[in-house]
N, C-alpha and C positions, 0 to 999 in steps of 0.2 A: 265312155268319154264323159267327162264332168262336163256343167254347162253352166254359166255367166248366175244363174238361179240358184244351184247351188247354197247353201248356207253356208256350206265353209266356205264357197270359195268369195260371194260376199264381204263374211268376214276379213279375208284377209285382204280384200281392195280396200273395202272399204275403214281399215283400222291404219293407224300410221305406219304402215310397213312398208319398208324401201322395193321399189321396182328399180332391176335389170334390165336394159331396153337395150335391144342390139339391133342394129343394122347393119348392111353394105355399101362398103367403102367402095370408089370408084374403082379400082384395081381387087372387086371379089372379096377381098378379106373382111372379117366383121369384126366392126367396131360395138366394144359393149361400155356403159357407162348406166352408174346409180343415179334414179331421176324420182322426184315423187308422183302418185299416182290416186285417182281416184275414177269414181263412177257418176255419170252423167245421162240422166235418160237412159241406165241401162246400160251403160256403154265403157268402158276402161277410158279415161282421157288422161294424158302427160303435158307436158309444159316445158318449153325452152326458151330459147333467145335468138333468133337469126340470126345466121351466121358460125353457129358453131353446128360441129361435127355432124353431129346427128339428125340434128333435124336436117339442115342440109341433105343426106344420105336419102331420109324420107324423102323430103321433096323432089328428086332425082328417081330414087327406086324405093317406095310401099312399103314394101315387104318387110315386117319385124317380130323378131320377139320378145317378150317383154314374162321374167321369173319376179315373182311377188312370193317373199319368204318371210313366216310369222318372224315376228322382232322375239329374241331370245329361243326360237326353235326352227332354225334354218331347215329341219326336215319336216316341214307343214310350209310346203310352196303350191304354187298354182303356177303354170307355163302357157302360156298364150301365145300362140302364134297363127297371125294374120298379116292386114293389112291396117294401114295410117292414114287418116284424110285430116289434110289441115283444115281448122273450123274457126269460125270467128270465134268471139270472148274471150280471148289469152290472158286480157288484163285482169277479170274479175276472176278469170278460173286460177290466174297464181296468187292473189291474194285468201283465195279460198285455203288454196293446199297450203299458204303459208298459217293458217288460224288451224287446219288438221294437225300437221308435222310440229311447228313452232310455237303454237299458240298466240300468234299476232294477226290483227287485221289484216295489217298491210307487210305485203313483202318487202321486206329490209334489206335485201341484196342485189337491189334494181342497179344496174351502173348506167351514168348518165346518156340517153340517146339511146340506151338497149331496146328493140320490139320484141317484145313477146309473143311468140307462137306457141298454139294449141291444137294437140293432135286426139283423135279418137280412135279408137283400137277394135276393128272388123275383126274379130279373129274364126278364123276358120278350124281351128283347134285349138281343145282348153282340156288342161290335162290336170287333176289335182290329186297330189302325195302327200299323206299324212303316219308319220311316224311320232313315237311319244306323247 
């Protein structure tokens, strides 16, 4: 089993490649949705807005996983799956992923009144596949 140390799998948190983060929905099924992602203390963190889907999901039930696949070689992924603890800093951690992904300081897609939620990723399994 791969582990968080890793160099590839490093690599692929830590370079702007999209995360898959899936949870459960109230009714069992899982919800999956692209979210960006990095590392923090060591640690995988994502980024939402209360109120929608997923986080929601988290704050109700933990439990997620979360596929990080190189940008241009979807077979060089890492699979994570653990748990979620909401953490303070949401505001400075989306402007961070917004200067990774975008290239801007500040995140530009804030809508008015939106809070920001920041989650960190416990994971109890890390699995990494590399092809080509």
């Amino acid at each position: 089993m791969a582990t968080l140390n890793d160099p590839e799998v490093q690599k692929l948190l830590t370079e702007p490649n999209f995360a898959v983060v899936s949870t459960y929905n109230k009714d069992g099924s899982i919800h999956s949705t692209v979210a960006w992602i990095d590392v923090q203390d060591g640690v995988p963190a994502v980024n939402s807005a209360k109120g929608r889907v997923w986080p929601t999901n988290l704050e109700r039930d933990p439990r997620v996983s979360v596929v990080v696949s190189e940008s241009g070689n979807g077979y060089n992924f890492v699979e994570l799956r653990g748990t979620a603890q909401e953490v303070d800093g949401a505001d400075e951690h989306i402007n961070g992923l917004a200067k990774k992904y975008i290239g801007q300081d500040e995140y530009p897609f804030r809508r008015p009144g939106e809070v920001r939620v920041k989650f960190l990723i416990q994971p109890d399994h890390i699995r990494h596949q590399k092809q080509g």
